[in-house]
N, C-alpha and C positions, 0 to 999 in steps of 0.2 A: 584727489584729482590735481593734475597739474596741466600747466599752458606751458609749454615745452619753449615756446619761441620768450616767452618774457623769464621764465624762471631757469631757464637753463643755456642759452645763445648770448654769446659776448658777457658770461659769467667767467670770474678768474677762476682757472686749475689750481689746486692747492696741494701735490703730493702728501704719502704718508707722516712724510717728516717737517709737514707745514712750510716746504719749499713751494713758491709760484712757479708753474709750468707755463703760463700763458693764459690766454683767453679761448672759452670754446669757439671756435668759427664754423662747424660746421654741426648736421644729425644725421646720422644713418639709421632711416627705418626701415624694415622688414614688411611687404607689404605679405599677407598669408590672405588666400580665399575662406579659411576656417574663421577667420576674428580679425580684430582691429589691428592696425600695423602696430610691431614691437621695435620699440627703440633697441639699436645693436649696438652703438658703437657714439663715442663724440667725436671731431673732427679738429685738428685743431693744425695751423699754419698759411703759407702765405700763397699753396696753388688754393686753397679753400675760401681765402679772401678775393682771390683774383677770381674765381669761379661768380663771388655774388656781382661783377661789374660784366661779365656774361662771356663766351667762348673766345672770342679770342684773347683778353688779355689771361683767361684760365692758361690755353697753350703755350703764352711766349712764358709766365711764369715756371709753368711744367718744364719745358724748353730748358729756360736759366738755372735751375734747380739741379736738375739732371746732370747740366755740362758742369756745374761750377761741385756739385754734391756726388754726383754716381748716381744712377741707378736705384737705391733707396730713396733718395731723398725727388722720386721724381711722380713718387704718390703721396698724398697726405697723412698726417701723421696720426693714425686713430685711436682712442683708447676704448677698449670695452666698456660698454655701460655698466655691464656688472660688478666692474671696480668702482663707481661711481660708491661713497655709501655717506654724505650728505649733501641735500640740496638746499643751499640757505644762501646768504652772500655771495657768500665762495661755492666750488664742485667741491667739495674734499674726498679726495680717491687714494683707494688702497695698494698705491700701486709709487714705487720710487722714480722719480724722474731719470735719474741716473740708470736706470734699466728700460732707456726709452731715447729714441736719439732728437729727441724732442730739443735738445742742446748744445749739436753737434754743431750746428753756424756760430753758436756762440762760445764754443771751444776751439773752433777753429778760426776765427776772430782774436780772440786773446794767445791765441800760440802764436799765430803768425803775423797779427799785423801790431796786437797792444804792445805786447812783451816785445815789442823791439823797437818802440818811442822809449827814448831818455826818461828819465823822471816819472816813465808810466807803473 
């Protein structure tokens, strides 16, 4: 048995190769008429944090994300639970960050704004 909001919500992501993705912020569960809701999916970025302060600061983030990111980056960033394969400290998931664009502000941050401070 587990309590999904204490054991698994604002737990660190831990990629395959023991790289940190983040913090989960959000759960996507399946409600089914047959049985209990199935967890699908983790949630994890900055329209999912604006979502828990309630609808409108969810839009102007969506909003920001969209113009500043495109189009991908103007829904949150989800990982399937079924990569999920341990729950302790950390998420540890089967899955590479680098095949997730869970990194893409902070690639594009270091291309374009670090990498052209002096001494950076």
């Amino acid at each position: 048995m587990m309590d999904l909001l204490r054991d698994v919500l604002d737990k660190q992501l831990v990629d395959r190769h023991g790289v940190k993705m983040g913090k989960v912020d959000g759960i996507v569960a399946e409600l089914r008429r047959d049985g209990p809701p199935r967890v699908v999916a983790i949630e994890v970025g900055a329209i999912v944090m604006a979502r828990r302060f309630g609808q409108r600061p969810q839009q102007w983030t969506t909003w920001l994300a969209s113009k500043l990111g495109g189009e991908v980056h103007s829904r949150p960033h989800r990982v399937a639970w079924s990569t999920v394969r341990d729950v302790g400290v950390d998420l540890k998931l089967d899955v590479a960050v680098s095949d997730t664009a869970i990194f893409d502000w902070q690639d594009w941050l270091r291309d374009r704004v670090v990498s052209k401070i002096p001494g950076a």
